[in-house]
C-alpha positions in Angstrom: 123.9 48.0 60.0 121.9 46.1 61.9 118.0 46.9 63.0 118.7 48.0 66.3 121.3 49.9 65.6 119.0 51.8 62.6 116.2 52.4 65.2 118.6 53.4 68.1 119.9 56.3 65.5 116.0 57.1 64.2 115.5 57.5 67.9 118.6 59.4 68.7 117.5 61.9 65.6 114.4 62.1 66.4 115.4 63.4 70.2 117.8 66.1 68.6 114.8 67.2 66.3 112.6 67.8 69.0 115.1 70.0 71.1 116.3 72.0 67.9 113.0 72.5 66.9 111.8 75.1 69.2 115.4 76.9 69.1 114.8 77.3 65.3 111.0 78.2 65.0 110.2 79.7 68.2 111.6 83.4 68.1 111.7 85.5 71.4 112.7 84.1 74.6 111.9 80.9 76.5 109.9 81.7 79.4 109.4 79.2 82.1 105.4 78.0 82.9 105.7 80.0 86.3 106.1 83.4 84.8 103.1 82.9 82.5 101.1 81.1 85.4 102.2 84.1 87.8 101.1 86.5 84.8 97.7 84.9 84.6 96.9 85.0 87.7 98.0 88.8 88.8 95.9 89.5 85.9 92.9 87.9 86.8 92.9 88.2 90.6 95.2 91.1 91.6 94.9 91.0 95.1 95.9 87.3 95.3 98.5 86.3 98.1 100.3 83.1 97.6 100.1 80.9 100.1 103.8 80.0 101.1 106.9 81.0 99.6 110.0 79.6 98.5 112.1 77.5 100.7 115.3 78.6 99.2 115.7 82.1 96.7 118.8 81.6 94.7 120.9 85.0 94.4 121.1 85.1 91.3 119.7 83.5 87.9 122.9 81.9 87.2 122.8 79.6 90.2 119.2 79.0 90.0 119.9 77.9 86.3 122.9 75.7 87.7 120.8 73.7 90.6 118.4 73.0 87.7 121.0 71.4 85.4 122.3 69.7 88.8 118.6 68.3 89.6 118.6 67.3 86.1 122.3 65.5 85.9 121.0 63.7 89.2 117.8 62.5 87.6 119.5 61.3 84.1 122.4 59.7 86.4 119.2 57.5 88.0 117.6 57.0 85.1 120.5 55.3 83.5 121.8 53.3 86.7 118.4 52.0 86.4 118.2 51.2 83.1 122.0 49.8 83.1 120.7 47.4 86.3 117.5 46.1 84.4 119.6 45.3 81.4 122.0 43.4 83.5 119.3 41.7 85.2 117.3 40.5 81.4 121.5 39.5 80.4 121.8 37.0 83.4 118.3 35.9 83.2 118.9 34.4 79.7 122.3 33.4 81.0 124.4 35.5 78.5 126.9 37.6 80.0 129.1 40.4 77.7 132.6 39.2 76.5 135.3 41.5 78.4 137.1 43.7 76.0 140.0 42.9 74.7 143.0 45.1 74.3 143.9 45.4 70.5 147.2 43.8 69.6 150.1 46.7 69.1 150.7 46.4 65.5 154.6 47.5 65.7 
């Protein structure tokens, strides 16, 4: 195994750790920072009036939860075009280009 390859899988560890983490330790439920900020603030001021409301109010939580995983999906999808570009870009810089795949030969 190779150095990268050892670092890729600390890294790749070390990213599961940190989302199961909180999952195992933390016991209640997740609350987001709005409620709390929201909570805070009714508590503390009560006759505060927000300034603007939403532009959109989901109907329910279900689709609220789904156009967050959809915002999310979108940003990973951009992060990793970009990344996928850059790496292109160092590749053709030093004038190295992958080898195409080859199809394994049918062993019958």
């Amino acid at each position: 195994m190779t150095r990268s390859t050892l670092v890729n899988w600390l890294i790749v560890l070390a990213v599961v750790a940190l989302a199961a983490l909180p999952v195992v330790f933390v016991q209640g439920e997740f609350g987001g920072s709005d409620g709390i900020a929201e909570e805070a603030i009714t508590a503390s001021h009560p006759d505060y009036e927000p300034w603007f409301g939403s532009l959109y109010e989901p109907p329910s939580g279900e689709i609220e939860s789904g156009l967050f995983a959809l915002q999310a999906a979108i940003g990973a999808g951009v992060v990793g075009y970009y990344f996928g570009v850059a790496r292109t870009r160092r590749r053709l810089a030093r004038g190295t280009t992958p080898e195409p795949e080859r199809p394994a030969a049918d062993p019958t």
